[in-house]
C-alpha positions in Angstrom: 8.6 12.6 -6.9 9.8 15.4 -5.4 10.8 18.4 -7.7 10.4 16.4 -10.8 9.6 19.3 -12.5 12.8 21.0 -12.4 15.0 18.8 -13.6 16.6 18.8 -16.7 15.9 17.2 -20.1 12.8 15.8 -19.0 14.0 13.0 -17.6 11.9 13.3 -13.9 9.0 13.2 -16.1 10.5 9.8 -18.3 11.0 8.3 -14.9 7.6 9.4 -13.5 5.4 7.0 -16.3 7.6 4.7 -16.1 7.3 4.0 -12.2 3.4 4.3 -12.5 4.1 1.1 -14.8 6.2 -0.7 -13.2 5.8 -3.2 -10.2 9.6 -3.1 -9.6 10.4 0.2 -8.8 14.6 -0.1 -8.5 14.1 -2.0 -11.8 12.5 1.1 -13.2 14.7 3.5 -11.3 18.1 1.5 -12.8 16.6 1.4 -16.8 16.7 5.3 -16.8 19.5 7.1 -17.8 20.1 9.2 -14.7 21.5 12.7 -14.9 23.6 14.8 -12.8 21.2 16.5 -10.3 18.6 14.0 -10.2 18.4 13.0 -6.5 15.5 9.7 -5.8 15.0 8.9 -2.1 13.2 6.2 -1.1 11.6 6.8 2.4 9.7 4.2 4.9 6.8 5.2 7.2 8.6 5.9 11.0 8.2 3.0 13.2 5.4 5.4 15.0 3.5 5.5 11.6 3.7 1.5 11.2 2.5 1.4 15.3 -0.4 3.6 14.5 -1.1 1.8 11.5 -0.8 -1.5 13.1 -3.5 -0.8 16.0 -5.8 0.5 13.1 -5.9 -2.6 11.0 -6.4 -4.6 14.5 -9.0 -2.3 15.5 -10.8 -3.3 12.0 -10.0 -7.2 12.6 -12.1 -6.9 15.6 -14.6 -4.9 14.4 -14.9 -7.5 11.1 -14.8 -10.7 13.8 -17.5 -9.0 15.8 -19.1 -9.0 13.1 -18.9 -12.3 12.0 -19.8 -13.4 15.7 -22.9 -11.8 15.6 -23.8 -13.6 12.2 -23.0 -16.7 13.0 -25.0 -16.4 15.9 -28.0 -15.6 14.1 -27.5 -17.9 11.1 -25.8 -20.7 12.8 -29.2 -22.1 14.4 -30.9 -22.2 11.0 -28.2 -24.1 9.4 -28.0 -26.3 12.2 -31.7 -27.3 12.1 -31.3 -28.2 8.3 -28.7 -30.8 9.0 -30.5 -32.4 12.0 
């Protein structure tokens, strides 16, 4: 919401709540009565960003299946002698 404040009427402001509620966002955007000189950009993280993003959350999968290795290779012996 980029310069919301300056636009006229109070209509940035009208369209500010109502996105915070809304799951659709277009839907939102389209129920507003738009004025002249209200300019709403939608922008997309740069294929870079979704890279570097990307190798994060992997980085965390294999931290969390670590994890879980090492568990189940402490527990797994226990639960194994209870079934035997």
């Amino acid at each position: 919401m980029e310069d919301w404040r300056g636009c006229d009427n109070g209509m940035a402001l009208a369209l500010k709540k109502n996105l915070r509620k809304s799951k659709n966002v277009r839907k939102a955007v389209s129920m507003m009565a738009v004025s002249d000189g209200m300019d709403i950009n939608f922008t997309t993280p740069t294929e870079a960003e979704l890279d570097e993003m990307r190798q994060r959350i992997e980085g965390e999968l294999v931290t969390i299946q670590t994890i879980l290795g090492d568990l189940e290779a402490e527990f797994a012996p226990q639960y194994e002698a209870l079934d035997g």
